[in-house]
N, C-alpha and C positions, 0 to 999 in steps of 0.2 A: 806716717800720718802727718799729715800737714799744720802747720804752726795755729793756721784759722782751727783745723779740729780738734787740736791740742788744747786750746780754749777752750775752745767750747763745751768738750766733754769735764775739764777740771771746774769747768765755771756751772755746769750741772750735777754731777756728780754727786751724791747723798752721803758718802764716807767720811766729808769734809762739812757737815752742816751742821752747826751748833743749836742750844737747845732752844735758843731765840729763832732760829731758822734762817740764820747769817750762813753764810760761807766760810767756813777757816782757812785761811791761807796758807798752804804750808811750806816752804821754801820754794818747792817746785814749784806751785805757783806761783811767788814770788817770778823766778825766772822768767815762767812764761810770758806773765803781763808785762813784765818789764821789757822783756822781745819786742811783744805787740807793741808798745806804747812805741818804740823807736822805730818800729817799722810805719805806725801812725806818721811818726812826724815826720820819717823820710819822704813817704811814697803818698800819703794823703794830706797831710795837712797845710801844704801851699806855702811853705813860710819861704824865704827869702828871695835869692833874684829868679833863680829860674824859673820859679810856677807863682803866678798871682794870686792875693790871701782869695778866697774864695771858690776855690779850683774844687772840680766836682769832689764828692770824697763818695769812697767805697760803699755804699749800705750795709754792708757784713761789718766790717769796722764801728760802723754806727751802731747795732747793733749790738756788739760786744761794749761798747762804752757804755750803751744804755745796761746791761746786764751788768757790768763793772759796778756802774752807781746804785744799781739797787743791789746790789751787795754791802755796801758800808751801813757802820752804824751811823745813826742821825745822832747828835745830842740838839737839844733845845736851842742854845746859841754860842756863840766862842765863846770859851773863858779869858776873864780878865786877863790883858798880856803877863806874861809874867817876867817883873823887873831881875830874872837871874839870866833871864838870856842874853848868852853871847854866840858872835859867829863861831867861834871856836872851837864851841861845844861838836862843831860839824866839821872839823877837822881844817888841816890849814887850807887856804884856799886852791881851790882847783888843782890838787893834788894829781898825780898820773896814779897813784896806789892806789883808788880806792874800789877796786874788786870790780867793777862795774863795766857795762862792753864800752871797748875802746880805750880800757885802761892800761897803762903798761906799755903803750906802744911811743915813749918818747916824748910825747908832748904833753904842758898840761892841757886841763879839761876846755879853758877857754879856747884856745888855739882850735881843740880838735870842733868845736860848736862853729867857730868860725869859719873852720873851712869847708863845714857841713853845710851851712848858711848862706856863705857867700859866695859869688861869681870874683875867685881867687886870680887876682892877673900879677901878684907877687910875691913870693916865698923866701925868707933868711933865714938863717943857721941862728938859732937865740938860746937863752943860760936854761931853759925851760921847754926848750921846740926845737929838735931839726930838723923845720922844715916849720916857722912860724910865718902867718899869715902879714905879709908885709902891706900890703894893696890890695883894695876890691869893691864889688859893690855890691846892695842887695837894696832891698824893698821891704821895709818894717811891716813885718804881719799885724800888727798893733795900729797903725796910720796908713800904710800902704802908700811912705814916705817913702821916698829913693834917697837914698846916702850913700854917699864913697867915703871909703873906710884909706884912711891911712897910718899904719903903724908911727908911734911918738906921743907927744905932746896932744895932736886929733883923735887919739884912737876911743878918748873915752866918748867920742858921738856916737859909737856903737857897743852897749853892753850885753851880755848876758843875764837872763832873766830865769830864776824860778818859776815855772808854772803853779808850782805846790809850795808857797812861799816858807823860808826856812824857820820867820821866828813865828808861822802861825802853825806850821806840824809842831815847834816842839809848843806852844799851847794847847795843840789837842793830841798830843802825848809822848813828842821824841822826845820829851826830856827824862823819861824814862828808858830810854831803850839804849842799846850795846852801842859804843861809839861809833864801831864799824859802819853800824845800818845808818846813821847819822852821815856819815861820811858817805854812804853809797847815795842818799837821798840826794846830798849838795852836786852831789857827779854825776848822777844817773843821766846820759842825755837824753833821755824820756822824759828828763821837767825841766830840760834847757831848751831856750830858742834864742837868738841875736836880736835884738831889739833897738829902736831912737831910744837913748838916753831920759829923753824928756820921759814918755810913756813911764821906760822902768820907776822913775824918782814919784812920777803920778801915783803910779799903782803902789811902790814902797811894799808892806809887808801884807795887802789888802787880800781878803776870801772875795770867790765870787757873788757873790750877797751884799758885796759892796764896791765891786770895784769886777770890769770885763772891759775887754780890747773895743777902745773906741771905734774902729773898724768892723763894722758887723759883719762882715765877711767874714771874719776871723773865728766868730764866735762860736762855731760850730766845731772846730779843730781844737778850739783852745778846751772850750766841753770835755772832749774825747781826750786829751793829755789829761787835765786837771781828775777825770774820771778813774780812768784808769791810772795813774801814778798812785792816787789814794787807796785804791784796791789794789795795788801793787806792793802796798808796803802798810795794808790794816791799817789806815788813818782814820778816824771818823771822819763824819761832815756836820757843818753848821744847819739848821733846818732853813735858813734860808737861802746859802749855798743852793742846796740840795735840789731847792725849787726852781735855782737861775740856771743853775746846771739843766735840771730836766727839761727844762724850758727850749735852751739852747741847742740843745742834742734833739727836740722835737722839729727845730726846725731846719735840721740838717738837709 
């Protein structure tokens, strides 16, 4: 069975519907959206040099996003930040441990986004990466700016970015959850993308409801991440998230 029907029938399925009429997710779900969401932002979602933000995207992928989103719970609106968050809580940064695909293989997590991301024209041996992205270029899915990336002192022009921002899940509820699943959120590259620096510091820890990729091109891939990542790991949504999301995914 194919990964699209593998979805599909877990994201329809009745064994898994609670009494609200939500989908429960249950590990194996888990898995699976998390698949799809990296196969999202490999193969559809246009981000860095090689394919330009707005590149056609799948209908079926669309589709699943839209079915993603109406699987979460809505609450009314984020809850008040909450002043105990730390990054930490999410484990140390960009860890190679943490359970998640592509982990384990040597480098950490920023390395392996980057050289997802970017048109790589140079690679060194680092305390973190053998085989760390030294040189390269890409096109922020965010501006659909061009930047060359040069490991050092320039490298922070290019950061990586949360799609499913980390201090606004644990507001709508990692801060209750097993470390681990904290740490697979911060690694998961299904809510990483390489982004202009500027953008990341713009956007900061913002829901869609108040903050999407000034690039409208963008907006429809970013939809399908931020959708699916949340149905990937039972996040609720804000109701007005919810509305910019559907919005955005309509007009894929």
């Amino acid at each position: 069975m194919t990964l699209r029907r593998d979805i599909e029938r877990r994201l329809a399925t009745r064994r898994h519907v609670r009494h609200d009429g939500r989908i429960r997710l249950t590990g194996r779900h888990w898995a699976s959206l998390t698949g799809f969401a990296v196969t999202a932002v490999i193969v559809a979602a246009g981000i860095g040099w090689h394919s330009a933000p707005g590149a056609a995207v799948d209908p079926v992928r669309v589709r699943l996003a839209r079915e993603a989103l109406a699987t979460l719970s809505v609450v009314p609106r984020r809850p008040p930040h909450d002043s105990a968050y730390h990054r930490e809580a999410f484990g140390p940064a960009w860890t190679d441990a943490a359970g998640v695909p592509g982990a384990g293989n040597g480098c950490d997590t920023r390395n392996d986004v980057l050289a997802r991301d970017l048109a790589v024209a140079k690679s060194v041996a680092a305390q973190t990466c053998r085989s760390a992205v030294a040189a390269g270029r890409f096109r922020s899915p965010y501006t659909g700016r061009e930047i060359t990336f040069a490991r050092g002192r320039g490298s922070a022009a290019v950061q990586i970015d949360h799609i499913v921002p980390l201090a606004y899940a644990w507001d709508m509820g990692a801060a209750s959850w097993e470390p681990a699943r904290r740490v697979a959120l911060a690694n998961d590259p299904a809510n990483l993308v390489a982004v202009d620096a500027a953008s990341n510091q713009a956007k900061s820890d913002l829901e869609p409801g108040r903050w999407m990729p000034p690039l409208r091109g963008f907006a429809c891939q970013y939809a399908m991440q931020f959708a699916t990542v949340s149905a990937a790991y039972d996040l609720p949504v804000d109701e007005r998230s919810r509305d910019v999301l559907a919005a955005a995914l309509g007009k894929c």
